[in-house]
C-alpha positions in Angstrom: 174.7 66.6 93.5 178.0 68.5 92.9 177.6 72.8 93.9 180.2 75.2 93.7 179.3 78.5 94.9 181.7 81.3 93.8 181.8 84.6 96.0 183.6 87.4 96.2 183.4 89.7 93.5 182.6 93.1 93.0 183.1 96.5 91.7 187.4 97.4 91.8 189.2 100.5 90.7 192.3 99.2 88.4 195.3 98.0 90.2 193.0 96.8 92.9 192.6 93.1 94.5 189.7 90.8 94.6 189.3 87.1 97.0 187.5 84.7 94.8 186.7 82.1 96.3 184.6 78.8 96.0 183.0 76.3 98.0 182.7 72.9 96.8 179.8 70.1 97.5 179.1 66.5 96.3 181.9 65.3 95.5 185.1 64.3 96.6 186.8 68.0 96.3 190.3 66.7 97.8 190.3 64.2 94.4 189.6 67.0 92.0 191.4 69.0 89.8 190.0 72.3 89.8 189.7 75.6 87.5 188.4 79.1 87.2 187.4 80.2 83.8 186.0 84.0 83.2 183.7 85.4 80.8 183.8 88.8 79.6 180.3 90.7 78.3 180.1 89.6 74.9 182.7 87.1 74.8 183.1 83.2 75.0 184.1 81.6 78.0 187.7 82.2 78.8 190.1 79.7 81.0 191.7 81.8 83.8 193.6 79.1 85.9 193.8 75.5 87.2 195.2 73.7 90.1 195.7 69.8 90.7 194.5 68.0 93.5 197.1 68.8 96.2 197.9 72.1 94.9 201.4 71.1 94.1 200.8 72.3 90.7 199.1 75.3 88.6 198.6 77.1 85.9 197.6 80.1 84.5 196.7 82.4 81.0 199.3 84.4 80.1 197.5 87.9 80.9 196.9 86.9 84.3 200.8 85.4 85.2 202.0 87.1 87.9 198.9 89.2 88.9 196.8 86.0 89.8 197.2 83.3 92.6 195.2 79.9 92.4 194.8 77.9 95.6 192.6 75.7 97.8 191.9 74.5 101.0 190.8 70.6 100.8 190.1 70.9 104.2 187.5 73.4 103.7 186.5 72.0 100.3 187.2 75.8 98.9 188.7 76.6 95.7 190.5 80.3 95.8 191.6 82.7 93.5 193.6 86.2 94.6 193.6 88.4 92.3 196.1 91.4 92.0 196.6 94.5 90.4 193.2 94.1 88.4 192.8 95.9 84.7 189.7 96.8 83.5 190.2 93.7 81.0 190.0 91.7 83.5 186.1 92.7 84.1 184.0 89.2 83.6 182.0 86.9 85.2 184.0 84.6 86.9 183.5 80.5 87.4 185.0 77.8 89.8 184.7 74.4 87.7 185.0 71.0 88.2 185.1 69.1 84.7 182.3 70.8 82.5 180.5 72.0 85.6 180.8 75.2 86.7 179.2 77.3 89.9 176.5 80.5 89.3 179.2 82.8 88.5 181.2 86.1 90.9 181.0 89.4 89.0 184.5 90.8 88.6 183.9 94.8 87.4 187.4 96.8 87.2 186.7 100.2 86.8 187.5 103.7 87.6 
């Protein structure tokens, strides 16, 4: 049975950091490309980042370039995201996925 099990999050002040991170089970998380996707109160669900198998290669939304850092550890089957110099946009709950699957959800508040 594939899990992901995002933790991490909390309550920030703006211009602060958060550690996502995300640790994978039942499947083959070395073979996987991997995302995070947000979802703000009220809103849809929002793609944040993804990362391909090796981490050679990533990408991210526009609003989050240069504030956000994807990575993983296939060795510890954990999916990460570093997040930097937060804004109180970026206050969601955020997702590891795999495909259409997606963990219970981190919440990110950024607030003063």
């Amino acid at each position: 049975e594939v899990q992901l099990v995002e933790s991490g999050g909390g309550l920030v002040q703006p211009g602060g950091s958060l550690r996502l991170s995300c640790v994978a089970s039942g499947f083959t998380f070395s073979s996987s490309f991997m995302s995070w996707v947000r979802q703000a109160p009220g809103k849809g669900l929002e793609w944040v980042s993804d990362i391909n198998r090796d981490g050679t290669n990533t990408r991210y939304l526009d609003s989050v370039k240069g504030r956000f850092n994807i990575s993983r550890a296939n060795a510890k089957n954990t999916l990460y995201l570093q997040m930097n110099s937060l804004k109180p946009e970026d206050t969601a709950v955020y997702y590891c996925a795999r495909s259409t699957r997606r963990g219970q959800g981190t919440q990110v508040t950024v607030s003063s």
